[in-house]
RODO-2510 file (C-alpha; in nm, 4 decimals, decimal comma):
residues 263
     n   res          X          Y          Z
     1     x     1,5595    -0,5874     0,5328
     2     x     1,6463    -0,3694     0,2783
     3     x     1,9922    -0,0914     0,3172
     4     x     1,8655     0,3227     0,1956
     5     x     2,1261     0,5195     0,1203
     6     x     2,0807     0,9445     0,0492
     7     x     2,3326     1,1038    -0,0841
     8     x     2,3625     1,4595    -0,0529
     9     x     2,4857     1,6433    -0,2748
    10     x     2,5945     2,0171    -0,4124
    11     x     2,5130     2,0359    -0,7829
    12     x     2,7021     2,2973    -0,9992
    13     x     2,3891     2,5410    -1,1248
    14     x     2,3953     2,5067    -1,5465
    15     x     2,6372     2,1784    -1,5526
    16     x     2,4788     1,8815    -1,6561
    17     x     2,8169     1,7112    -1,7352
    18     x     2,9891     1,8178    -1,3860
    19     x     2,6380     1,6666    -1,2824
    20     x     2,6272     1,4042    -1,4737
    21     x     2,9684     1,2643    -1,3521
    22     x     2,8755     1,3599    -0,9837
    23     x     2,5596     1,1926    -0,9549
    24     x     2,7003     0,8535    -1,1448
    25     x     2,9717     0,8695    -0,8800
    26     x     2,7484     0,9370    -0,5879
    27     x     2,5268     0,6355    -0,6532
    28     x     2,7946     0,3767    -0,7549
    29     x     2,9324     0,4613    -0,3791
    30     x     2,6534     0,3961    -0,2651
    31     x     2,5793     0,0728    -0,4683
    32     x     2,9592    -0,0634    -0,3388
    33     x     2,8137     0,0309     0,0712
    34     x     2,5238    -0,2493    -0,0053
    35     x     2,2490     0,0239    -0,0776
    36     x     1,9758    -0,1492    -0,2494
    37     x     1,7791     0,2036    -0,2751
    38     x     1,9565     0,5722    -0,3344
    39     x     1,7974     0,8364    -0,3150
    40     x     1,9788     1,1993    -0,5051
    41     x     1,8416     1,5612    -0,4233
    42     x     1,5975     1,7543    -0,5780
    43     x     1,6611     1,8439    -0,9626
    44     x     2,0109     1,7122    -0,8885
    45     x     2,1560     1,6665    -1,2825
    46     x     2,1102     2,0895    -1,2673
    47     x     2,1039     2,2996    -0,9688
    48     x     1,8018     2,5103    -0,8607
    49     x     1,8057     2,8583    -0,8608
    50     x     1,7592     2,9465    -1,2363
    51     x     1,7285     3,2871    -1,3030
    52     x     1,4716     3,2357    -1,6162
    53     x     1,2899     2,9475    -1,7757
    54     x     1,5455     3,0052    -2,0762
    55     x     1,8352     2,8904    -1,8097
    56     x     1,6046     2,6099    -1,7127
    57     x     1,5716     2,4933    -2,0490
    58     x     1,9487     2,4685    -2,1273
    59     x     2,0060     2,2018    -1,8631
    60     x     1,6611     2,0353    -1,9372
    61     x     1,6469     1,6367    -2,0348
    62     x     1,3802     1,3860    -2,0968
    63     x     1,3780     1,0062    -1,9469
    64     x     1,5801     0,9093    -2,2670
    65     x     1,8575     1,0741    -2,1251
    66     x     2,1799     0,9031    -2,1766
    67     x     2,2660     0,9961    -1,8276
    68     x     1,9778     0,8025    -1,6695
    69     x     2,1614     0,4896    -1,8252
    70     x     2,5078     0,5496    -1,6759
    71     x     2,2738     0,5810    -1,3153
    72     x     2,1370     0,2502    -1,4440
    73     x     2,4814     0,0814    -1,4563
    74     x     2,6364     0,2791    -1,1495
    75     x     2,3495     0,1269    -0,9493
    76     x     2,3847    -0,2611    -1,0390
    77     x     2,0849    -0,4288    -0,8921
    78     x     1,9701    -0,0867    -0,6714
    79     x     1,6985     0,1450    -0,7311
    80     x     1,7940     0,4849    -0,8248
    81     x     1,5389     0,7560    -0,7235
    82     x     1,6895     1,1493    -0,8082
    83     x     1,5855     1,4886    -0,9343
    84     x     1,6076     1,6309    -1,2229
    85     x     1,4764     1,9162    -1,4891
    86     x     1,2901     1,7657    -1,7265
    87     x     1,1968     1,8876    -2,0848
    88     x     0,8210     1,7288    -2,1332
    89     x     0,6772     1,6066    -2,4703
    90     x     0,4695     1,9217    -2,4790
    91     x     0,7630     2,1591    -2,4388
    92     x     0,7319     2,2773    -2,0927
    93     x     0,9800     2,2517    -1,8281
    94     x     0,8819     2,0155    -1,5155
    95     x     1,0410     1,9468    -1,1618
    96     x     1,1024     1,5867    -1,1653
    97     x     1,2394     1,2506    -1,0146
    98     x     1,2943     0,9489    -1,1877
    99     x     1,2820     0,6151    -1,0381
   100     x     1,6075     0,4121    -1,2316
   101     x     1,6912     0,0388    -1,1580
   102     x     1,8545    -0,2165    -1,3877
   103     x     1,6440    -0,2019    -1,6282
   104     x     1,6472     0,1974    -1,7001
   105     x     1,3478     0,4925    -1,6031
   106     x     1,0321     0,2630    -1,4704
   107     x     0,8980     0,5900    -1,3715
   108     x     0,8653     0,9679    -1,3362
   109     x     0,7391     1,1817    -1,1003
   110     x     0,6647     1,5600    -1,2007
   111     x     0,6520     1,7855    -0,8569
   112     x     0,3098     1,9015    -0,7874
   113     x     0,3418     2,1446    -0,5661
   114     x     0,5648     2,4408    -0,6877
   115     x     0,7634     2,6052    -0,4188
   116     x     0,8017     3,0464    -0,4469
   117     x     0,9825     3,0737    -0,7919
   118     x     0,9850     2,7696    -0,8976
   119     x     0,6081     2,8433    -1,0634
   120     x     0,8168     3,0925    -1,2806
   121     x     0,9858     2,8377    -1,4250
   122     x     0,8281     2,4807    -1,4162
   123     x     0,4841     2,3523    -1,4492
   124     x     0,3243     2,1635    -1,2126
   125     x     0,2539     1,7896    -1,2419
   126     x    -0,0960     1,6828    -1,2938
   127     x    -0,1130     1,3353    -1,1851
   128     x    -0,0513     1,1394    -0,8552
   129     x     0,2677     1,0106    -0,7843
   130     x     0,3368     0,6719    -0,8438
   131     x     0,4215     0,3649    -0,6157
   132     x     0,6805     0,1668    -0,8256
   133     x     0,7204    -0,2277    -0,7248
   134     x     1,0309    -0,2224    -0,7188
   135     x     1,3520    -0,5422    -0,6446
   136     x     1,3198    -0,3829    -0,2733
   137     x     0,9508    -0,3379    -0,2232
   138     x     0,6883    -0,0927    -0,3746
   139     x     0,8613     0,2745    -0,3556
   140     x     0,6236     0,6137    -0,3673
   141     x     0,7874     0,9231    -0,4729
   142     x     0,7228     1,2787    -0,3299
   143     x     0,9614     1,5652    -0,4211
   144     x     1,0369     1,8622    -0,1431
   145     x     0,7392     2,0817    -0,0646
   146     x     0,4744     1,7861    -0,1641
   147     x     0,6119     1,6409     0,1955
   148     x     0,4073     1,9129     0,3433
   149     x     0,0472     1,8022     0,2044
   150     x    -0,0259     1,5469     0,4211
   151     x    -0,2942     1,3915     0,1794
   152     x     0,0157     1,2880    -0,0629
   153     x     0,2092     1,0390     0,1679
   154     x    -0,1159     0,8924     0,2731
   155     x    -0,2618     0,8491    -0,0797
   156     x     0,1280     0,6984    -0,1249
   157     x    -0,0013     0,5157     0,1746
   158     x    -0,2914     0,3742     0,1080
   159     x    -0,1695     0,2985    -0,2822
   160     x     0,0567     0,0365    -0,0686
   161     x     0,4333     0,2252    -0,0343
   162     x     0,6336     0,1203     0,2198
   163     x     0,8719     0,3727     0,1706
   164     x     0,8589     0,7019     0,0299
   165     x     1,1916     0,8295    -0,1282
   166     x     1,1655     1,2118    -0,1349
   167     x     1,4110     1,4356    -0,3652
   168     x     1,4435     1,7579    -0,1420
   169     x     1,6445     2,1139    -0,1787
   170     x     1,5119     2,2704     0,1851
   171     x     1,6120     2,6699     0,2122
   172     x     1,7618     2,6828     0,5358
   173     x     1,5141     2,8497     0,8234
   174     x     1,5250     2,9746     1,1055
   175     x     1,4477     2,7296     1,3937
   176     x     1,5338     2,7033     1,8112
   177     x     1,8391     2,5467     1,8990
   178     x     1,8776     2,1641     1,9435
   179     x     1,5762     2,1133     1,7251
   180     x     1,5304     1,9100     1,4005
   181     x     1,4679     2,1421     1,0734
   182     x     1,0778     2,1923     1,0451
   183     x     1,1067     1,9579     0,7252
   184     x     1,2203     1,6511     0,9012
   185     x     0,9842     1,7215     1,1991
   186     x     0,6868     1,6540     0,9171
   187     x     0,8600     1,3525     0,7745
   188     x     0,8564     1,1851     1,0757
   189     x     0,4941     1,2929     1,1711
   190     x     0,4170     1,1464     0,8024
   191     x     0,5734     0,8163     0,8903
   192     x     0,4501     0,7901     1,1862
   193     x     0,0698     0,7905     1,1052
   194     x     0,0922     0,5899     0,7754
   195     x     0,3695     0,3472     0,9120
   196     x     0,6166     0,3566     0,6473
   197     x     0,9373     0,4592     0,6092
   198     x     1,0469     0,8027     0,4320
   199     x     1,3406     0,9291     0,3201
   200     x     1,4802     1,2709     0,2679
   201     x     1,7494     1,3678     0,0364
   202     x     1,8856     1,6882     0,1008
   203     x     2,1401     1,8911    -0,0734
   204     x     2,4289     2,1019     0,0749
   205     x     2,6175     2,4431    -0,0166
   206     x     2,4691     2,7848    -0,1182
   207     x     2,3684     2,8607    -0,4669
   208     x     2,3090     3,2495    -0,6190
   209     x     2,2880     3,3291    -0,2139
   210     x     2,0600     3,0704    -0,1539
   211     x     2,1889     2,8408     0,1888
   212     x     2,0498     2,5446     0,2178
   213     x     1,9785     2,3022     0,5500
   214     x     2,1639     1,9951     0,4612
   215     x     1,9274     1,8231     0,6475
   216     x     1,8547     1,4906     0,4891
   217     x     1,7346     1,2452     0,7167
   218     x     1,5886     0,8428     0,6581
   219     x     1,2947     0,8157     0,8702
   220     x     1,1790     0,4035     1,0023
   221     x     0,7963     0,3572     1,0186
   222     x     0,7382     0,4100     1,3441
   223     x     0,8451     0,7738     1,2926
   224     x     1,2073     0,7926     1,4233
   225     x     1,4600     0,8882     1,2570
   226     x     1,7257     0,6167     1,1330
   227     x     2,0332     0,7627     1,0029
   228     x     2,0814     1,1543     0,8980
   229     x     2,3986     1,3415     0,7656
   230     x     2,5269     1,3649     0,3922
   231     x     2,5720     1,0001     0,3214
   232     x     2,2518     0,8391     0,5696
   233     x     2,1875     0,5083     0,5111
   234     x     2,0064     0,2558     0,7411
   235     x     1,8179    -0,0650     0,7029
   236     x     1,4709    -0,0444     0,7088
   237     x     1,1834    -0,3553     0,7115
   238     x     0,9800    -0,3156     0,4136
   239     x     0,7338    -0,5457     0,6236
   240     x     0,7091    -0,3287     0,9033
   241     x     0,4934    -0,0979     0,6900
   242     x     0,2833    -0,3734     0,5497
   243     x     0,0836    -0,3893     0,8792
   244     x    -0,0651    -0,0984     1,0337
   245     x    -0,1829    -0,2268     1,3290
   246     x    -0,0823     0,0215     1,6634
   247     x    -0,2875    -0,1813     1,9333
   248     x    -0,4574    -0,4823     1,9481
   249     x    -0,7758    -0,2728     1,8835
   250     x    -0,6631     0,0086     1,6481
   251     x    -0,5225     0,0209     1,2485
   252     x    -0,3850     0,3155     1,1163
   253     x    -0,6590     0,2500     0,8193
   254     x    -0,8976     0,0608     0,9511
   255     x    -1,0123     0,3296     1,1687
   256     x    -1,0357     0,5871     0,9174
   257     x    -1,3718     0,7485     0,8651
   258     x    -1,3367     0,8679     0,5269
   259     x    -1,7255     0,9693     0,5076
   260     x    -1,6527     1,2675     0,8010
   261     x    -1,3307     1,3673     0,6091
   262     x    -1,5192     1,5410     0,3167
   263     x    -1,5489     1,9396     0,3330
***
């Protein structure tokens, strides 16, 4: 068994030191509960709603970020996955989440799908998101609207993740009372037909006008959800994903037809 922790947060737009101090905080919290994987919100060491690219850019860091060391040492022996705005080699600006243990960045993930104004300010990623072996079992990364592609979790899926730790900012929507925000309701549909667990970091508060659901949520393979609320954690079985078996005569994969699947 392994112990996921989210921590929700509510960066401060343009303050990567405020950030930088809340973030550290947030995951060495989480460390001292037993969490052997946190996950932060979506582009967490800045805030979201930039005005400009030029805003963007002022908050912008790349992996070699001192900051992603002090997550390093907040974390002890967990894995660290969380947002940020990263500066790329070639210049441009990219939503991104970096997966942090011990031993500092072992990956990044740039956001491939670009949700209303973010494509005025980042680029998109251009290649797959990883699945990191990680001290508590291989980890895929999606960030936010990439939940909503369904081919993403189950190439995370098939690439062997048995649990997909998803940096999220969700706009608060409309939806009938006593029901689960949309977002969740397509986690759990994800976890349920890959069998693996997926969790949801959220972040609270209201920035430039912009409310936002609070809704993270940690979802067990079988589709349920676990724990929700701004500091979820529950203990998930990294081996429950490893089989997908759903009857004695069905697998999840095994009964894919790939060949009809192709427009």
């Amino acid at each position: 068994m392994i112990r996921v922790a989210c921590r929700q947060l509510a960066p401060r737009l343009g303050d990567l030191a405020a950030n930088r101090e809340l973030t550290a905080s947030a995951i060495g919290a989480a460390a001292a509960g037993g969490a052997d994987v946190v996950v932060l919100p979506e582009l967490a060491t800045s805030g979201y709603v930039f005005a400009s690219p030029e805003e963007a850019a002022a908050v912008a860091v790349t992996p070699a970020h001192p900051l992603f060391g002090e997550w390093a040492s907040a974390a002890g022996r967990a894995v660290v996955v969380g947002g940020f705005c990263e500066r790329g080699d070639d210049g441009r600006l990219y939503n991104s989440a970096a997966v942090v243990d011990r031993g500092g960045v072992r990956a990044v993930y740039r956001k491939t799908h670009l949700w209303d104004r973010e494509k005025l300010v980042f680029t998109p990623g251009d290649r797959p998101p990883p699945v990191v072996a990680t001290a508590a079992g291989p980890v895929g990364v999606l960030i936010c609207y990439d939940l909503e592609f369904p081919e993403m979790t189950r190439t995370l899926a098939l690439a062997g993740a048995r649990l997909v730790a998803a940096p999220v900012n969700w706009p608060l929507v409309d939806r009938p009372d006593g029901e689960r925000p949309p977002e969740v309701v397509i986690a759990m549909a994800a976890a349920r037909v890959n069998r693996m667990a997926i969790a949801c970091c959220d972040r609270s508060g209201t920035e430039r006008g912009q409310e936002w659901t609070a809704g993270t949520a940690i979802v067990g393979a079988d589709g349920w959800v676990l724990a929700e609320g701004p500091d979820a954690a529950a203990d998930i079985d990294p081996e429950r994903a490893a089989s997908k078996a759903v009857s004695p005569r069905n697998d999840l994969f095994g009964d894919r037809r790939p060949s009809l699947y192709t427009l």
